[in-house]
C-alpha positions in Angstrom: -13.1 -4.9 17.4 -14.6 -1.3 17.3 -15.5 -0.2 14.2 -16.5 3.6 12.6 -19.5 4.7 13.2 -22.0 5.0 9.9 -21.7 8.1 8.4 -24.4 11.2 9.3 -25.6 12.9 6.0 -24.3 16.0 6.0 -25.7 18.5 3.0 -24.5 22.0 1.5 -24.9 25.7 2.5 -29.0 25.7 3.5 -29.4 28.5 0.5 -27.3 26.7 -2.3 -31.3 25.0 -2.0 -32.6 28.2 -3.7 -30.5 27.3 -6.5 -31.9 24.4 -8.2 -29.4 24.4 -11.9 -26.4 22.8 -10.0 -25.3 20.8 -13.6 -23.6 21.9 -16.0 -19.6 23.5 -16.3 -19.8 25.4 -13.0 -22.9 23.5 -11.1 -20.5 22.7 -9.0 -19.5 25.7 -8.0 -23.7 27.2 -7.6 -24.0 24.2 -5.3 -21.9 25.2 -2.7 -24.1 28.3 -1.8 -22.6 31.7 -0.9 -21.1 30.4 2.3 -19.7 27.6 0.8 -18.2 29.9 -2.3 -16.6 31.8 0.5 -15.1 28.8 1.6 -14.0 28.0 -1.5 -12.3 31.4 -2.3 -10.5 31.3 1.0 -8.8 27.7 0.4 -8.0 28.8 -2.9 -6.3 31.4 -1.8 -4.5 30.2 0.7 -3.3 26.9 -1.4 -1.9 29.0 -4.3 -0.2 31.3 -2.4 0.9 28.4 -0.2 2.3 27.3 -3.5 4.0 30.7 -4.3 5.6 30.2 -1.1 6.9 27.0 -1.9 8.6 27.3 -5.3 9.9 30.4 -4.3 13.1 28.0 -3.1 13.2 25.6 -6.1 13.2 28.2 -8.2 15.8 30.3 -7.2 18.4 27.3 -6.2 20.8 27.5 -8.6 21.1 31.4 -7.0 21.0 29.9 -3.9 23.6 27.3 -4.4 26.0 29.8 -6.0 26.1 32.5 -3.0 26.3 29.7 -0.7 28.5 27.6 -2.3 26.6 24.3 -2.0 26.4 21.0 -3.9 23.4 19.2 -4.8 23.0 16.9 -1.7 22.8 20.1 0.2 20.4 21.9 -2.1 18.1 18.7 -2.1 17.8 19.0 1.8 16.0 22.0 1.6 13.1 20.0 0.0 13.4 16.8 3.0 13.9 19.3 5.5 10.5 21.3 4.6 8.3 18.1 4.1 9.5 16.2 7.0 8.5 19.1 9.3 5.7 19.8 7.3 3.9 16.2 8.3 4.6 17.7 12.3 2.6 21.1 11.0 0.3 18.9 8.9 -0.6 16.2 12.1 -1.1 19.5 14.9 -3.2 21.4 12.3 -5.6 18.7 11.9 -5.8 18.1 15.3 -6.1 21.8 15.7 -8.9 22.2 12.8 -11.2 18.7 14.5 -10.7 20.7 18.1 -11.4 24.5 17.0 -12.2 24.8 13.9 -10.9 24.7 10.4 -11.5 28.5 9.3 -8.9 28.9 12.5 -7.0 26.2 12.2 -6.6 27.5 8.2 -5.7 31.4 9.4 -3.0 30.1 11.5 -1.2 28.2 8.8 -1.3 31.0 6.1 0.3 33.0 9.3 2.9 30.9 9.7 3.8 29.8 5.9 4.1 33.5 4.7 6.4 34.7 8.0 9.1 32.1 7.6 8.6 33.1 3.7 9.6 36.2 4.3 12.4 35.4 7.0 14.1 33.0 4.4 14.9 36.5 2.2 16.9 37.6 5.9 19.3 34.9 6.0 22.7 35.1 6.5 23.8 31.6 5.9 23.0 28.4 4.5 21.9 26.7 8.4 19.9 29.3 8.9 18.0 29.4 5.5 17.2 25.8 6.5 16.0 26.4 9.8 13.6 29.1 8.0 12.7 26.9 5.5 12.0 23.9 7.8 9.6 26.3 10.2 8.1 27.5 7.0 6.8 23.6 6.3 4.8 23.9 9.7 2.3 26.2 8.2 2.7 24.3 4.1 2.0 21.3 5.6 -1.5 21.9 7.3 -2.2 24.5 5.3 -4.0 21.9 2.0 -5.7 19.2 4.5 -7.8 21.9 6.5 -8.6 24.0 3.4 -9.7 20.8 1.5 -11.7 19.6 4.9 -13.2 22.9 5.0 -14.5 23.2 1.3 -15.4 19.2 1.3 -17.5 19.8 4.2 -19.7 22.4 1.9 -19.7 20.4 -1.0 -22.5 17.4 -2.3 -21.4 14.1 -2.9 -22.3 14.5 -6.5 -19.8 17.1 -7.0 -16.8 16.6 -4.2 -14.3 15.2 -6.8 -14.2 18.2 -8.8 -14.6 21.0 -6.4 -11.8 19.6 -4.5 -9.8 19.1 -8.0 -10.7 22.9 -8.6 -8.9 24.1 -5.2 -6.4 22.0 -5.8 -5.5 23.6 -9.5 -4.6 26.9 -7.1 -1.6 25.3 -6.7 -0.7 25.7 -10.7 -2.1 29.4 -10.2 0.2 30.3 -7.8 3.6 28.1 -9.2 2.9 30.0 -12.6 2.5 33.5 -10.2 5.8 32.0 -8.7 7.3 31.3 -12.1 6.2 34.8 -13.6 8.0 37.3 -10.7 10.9 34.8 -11.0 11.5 35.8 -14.4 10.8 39.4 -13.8 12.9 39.4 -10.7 16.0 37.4 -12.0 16.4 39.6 -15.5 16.1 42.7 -13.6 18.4 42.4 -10.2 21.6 40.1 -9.7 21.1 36.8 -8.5 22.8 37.3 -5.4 20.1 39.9 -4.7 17.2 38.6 -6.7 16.5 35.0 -4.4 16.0 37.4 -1.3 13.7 39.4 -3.0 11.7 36.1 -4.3 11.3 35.4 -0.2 10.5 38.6 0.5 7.2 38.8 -2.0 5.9 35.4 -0.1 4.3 37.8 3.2 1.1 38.7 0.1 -0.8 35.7 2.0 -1.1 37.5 5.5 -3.6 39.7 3.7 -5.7 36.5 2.5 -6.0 35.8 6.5 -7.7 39.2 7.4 -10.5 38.8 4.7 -10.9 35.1 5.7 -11.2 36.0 9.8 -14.3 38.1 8.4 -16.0 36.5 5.6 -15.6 32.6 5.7 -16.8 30.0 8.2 -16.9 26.7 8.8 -19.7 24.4 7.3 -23.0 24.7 10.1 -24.1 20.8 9.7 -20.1 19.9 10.2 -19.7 22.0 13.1 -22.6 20.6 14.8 -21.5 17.3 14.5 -17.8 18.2 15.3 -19.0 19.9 18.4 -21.2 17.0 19.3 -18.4 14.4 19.5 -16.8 13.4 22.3 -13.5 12.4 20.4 -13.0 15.2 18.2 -9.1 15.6 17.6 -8.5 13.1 19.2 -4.7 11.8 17.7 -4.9 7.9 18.5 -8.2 7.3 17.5 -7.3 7.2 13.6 -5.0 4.4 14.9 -7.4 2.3 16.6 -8.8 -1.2 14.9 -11.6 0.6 13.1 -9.3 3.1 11.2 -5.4 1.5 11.4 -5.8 0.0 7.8 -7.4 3.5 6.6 -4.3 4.9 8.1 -1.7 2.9 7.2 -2.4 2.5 3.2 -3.7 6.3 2.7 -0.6 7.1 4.1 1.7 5.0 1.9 -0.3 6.4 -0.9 0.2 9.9 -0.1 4.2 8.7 0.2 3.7 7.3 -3.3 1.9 10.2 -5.3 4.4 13.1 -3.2 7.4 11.2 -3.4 6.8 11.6 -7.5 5.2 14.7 -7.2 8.3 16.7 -5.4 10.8 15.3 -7.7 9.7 16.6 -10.4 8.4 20.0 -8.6 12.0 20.7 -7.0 14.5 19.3 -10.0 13.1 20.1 -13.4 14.1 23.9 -12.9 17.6 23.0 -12.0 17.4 20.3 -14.8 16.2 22.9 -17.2 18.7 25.5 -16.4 21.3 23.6 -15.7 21.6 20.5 -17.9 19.6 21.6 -20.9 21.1 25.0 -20.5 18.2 27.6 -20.8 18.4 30.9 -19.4 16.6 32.3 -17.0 13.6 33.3 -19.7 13.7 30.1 -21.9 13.1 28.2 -18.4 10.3 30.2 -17.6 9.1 29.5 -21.1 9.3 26.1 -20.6 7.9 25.9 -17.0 4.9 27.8 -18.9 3.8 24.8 -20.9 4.6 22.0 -17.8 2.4 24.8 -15.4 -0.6 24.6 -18.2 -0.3 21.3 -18.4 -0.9 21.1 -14.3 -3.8 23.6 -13.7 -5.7 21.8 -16.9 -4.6 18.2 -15.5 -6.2 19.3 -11.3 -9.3 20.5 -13.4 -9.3 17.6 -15.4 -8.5 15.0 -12.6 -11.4 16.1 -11.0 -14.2 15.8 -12.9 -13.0 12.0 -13.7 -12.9 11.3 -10.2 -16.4 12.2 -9.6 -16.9 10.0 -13.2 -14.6 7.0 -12.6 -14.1 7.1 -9.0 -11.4 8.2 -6.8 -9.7 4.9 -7.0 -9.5 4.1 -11.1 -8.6 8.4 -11.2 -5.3 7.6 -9.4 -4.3 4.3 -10.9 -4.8 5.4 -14.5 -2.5 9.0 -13.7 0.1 7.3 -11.5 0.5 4.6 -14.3 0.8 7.9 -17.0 2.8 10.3 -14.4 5.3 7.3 -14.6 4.8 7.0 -18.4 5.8 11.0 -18.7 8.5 10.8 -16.1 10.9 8.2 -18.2 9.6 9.6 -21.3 10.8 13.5 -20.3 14.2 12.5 -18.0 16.1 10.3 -21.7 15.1 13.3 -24.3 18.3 13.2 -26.3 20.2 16.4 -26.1 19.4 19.2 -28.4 16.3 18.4 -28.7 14.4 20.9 -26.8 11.3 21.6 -28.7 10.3 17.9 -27.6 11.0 18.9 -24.0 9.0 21.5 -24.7 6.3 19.8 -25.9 6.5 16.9 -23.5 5.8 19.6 -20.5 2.4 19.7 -21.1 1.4 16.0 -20.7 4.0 15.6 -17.8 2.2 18.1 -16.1 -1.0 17.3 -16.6 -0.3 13.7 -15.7 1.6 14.7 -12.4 -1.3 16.8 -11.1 -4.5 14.8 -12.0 -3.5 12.3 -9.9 -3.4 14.9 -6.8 -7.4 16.2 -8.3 -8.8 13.3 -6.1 -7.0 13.1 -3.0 -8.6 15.9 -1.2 -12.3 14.2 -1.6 -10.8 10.6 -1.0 -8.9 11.5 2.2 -12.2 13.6 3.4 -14.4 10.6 2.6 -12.0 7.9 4.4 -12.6 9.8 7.8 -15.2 10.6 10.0 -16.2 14.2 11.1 -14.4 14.2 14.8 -11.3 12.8 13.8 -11.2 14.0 9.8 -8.9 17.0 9.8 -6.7 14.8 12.3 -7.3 11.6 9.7 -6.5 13.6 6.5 -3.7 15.6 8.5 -1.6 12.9 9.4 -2.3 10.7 6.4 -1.1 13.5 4.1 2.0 15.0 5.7 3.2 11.6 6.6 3.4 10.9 2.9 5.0 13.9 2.3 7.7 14.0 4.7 8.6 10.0 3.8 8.6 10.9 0.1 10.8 13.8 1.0 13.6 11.0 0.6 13.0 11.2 -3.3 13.8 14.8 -3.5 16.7 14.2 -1.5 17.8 11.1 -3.1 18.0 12.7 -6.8 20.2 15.5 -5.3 22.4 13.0 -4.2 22.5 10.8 -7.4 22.4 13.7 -9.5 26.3 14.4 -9.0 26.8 10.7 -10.9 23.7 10.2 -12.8 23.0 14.3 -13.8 19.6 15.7 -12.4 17.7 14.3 -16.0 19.0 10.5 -15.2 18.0 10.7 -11.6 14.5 12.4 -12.1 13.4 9.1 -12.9 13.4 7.9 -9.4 10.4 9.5 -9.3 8.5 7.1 -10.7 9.0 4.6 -8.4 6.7 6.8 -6.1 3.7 6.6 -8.7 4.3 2.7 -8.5 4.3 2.8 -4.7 0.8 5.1 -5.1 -0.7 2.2 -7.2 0.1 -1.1 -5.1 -1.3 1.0 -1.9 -4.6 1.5 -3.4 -5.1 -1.8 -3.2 -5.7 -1.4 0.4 -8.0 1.3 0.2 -11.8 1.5 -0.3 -13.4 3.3 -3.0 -15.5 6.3 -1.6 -17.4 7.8 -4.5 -20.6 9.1 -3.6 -20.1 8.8 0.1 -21.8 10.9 2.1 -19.8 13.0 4.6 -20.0 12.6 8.7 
């Protein structure tokens, strides 16, 4: 049986050495170095305004299912559509970042995310909105693996879990930048009008990619080592004897945590507007205190990853995510102030859970076949819990949207049992 090789120590930006204060609040962040800051920056970027991109859809569906005239099986294949393709985008851009590079491999995602964006604002009809859509999940679906290779690949041991949990809280940066020119957009131009215009904003990431062609770079030590290999990006290898089981459980634990995830992400605007009847400000309001909730919860997550380890940081939040989940979907009607006030917790819980996943999938894979590794692992999980999405839209016509939101939590409970498969990688050395 072959096995994986021992990992090669692999340490920060060279000149992050010149800075010796790397505790504290940020000694994360001094650690890197300026190369690996830059690196940082750039996947930030590109994650929250991968985000932008994304919730641009969700929320503007009621919009959308109005001048369309669709019902909410429809509406929910939007979501299955994008995250099915996105595990084909996520799978070839990992291959693409092991063979060429993951500054390159992370330009040409933000490329293709932001034009389909703005393409989806062109669309005449409700098949080709989904054609958009699905070609837009190419670029969202590598786009987090090779940003949160690239970073992971500048970071210490010491201090992966939270620097990966602080990309990661982009995500809440750009869904409150989403939510924000939502509620400018739909108060000042008719819905019919105001959903194309929402697409249209999501081309602001093509000019992310023309600062990161000439500022950021890939980590030296990881490049060597990538360059050195004689199987880099090479697709089967993450299925051979010495990585299958590494394969098979981090992707049924990336179905778990996404299949939860997405439910909530795609429905509790529609829910909001719809079944607790908010308008288009009070939902915004209310999205404000869930989004809070997430960027604390990523920030959060990821400093008790590096404390607990990456396993005990996903078991605790899936068990809470699925706390939150039943807690939020059987509010009794009217009152809204607990809705309100449930939000915060719901989103916290939701999104300290992902705070660990980009250091855990990095440190389950080796160099050569890492962006591949993560790629797959993660994209697979999301286009298999795309069925969650899909499956409240269906229910939803006899259950409401609140009663099937809590087929979510299943997910978190898939998450859970799957990490019993897994390793725990804390303090692991990248190679």
């Amino acid at each position: 049986m072959s096995t994986t090789p021992p990992p090669q120590a692999l340490t920060a930006d060279p000149r992050a050495d010149e800075l010796t204060d790397h505790d504290g609040a940020l000694g994360w962040l001094r650690a890197l170095g300026p190369r690996g800051r830059r690196a940082f920056a750039g996947a930030f970027g590109g994650y929250a305004l991968d985000s932008y991109d994304y919730f641009t859809l969700p929320l503007s569906m009621v919009a959308l299912a109005a001048y369309f005239g669709l019902d909410s099986g429809q509406t929910g294949l939007f979501t299955t559509v994008t995250l099915v393709v996105s595990a084909v985008g996520g799978a070839v851009a990992g291959v693409v970042a092991d063979r060429f590079g993951r500054v390159r491999a992370l330009m040409i995602t933000v490329i293709t995310y932001a034009v389909f964006t703005v393409a989806c604002g062109f669309a005449p009809n409700y098949e080709t909105l989904l054609v958009f859509r699905a070609l837009q999940g190419l670029g969202f679906g590598g786009e987090w693996a090779v940003g949160a290779i690239l970073v992971a690949e500048y970071a210490s041991a010491k201090h992966r879990g939270r620097t990966l949990g602080a990309v990661q809280s982009s995500w809440a940066v750009g869904w409150a930048l989403a939510a924000v020119v939502y509620t400018l957009v739909f108060s000042f131009a008719g819905d019919d009008l105001a959903w194309r215009i929402m697409f249209w904003t999501g081309a602001l990431p093509a000019l992310l990619v023309v600062w990161m062609r000439r500022r950021v770079q890939d980590a030296p030590e990881a490049a060597a080592v990538r360059e050195q290999s004689t199987k880099k990006g090479s697709f089967t290898e993450i299925f051979k004897p010495g990585l299958l089981r590494t394969t098979i459980f981090a992707g049924l634990l990336s179905t778990g945590v996404q299949g939860g995830y997405y439910t909530l992400a795609t429905w509790v605007p529609t829910y909001l507007k719809s079944e607790r009847g908010l308008s288009v400000v009070g939902t915004g309001g209310y999205l404000t205190f869930l989004i809070s909730g997430a960027f604390l919860g990523y920030l959060t997550g990821g400093y008790l990853t590096d404390r607990l380890g990456r396993k005990r940081n996903i078991w605790l939040f899936a068990l809470l995510s699925a706390v939150c989940i039943l807690a939020y979907a059987n509010i009794p009607s009217g009152a809204n102030t607990l809705l309100l006030v449930l939000g915060f917790p719901l989103g916290f819980c939701m999104s300290a859970i992902f705070s660990g996943f980009g250091s855990y999938l990095s440190e389950l894979y080796p160099t050569a076949v890492r962006g591949t590794g993560q790629g797959f692992t993660y994209n697979t999980g999301r286009a298999v819990g795309a069925v969650f999405p899909t499956t409240v839209g269906f229910l939803a016509d006899s259950w409401g949207v609140g009663g099937a939101l809590v087929f979510g939590a299943i997910g978190y409970g898939i998450a859970a049992l799957a990490l019993f498969g897994l390793p725990e990688t804390r303090g692991r050395e990248l190679a």
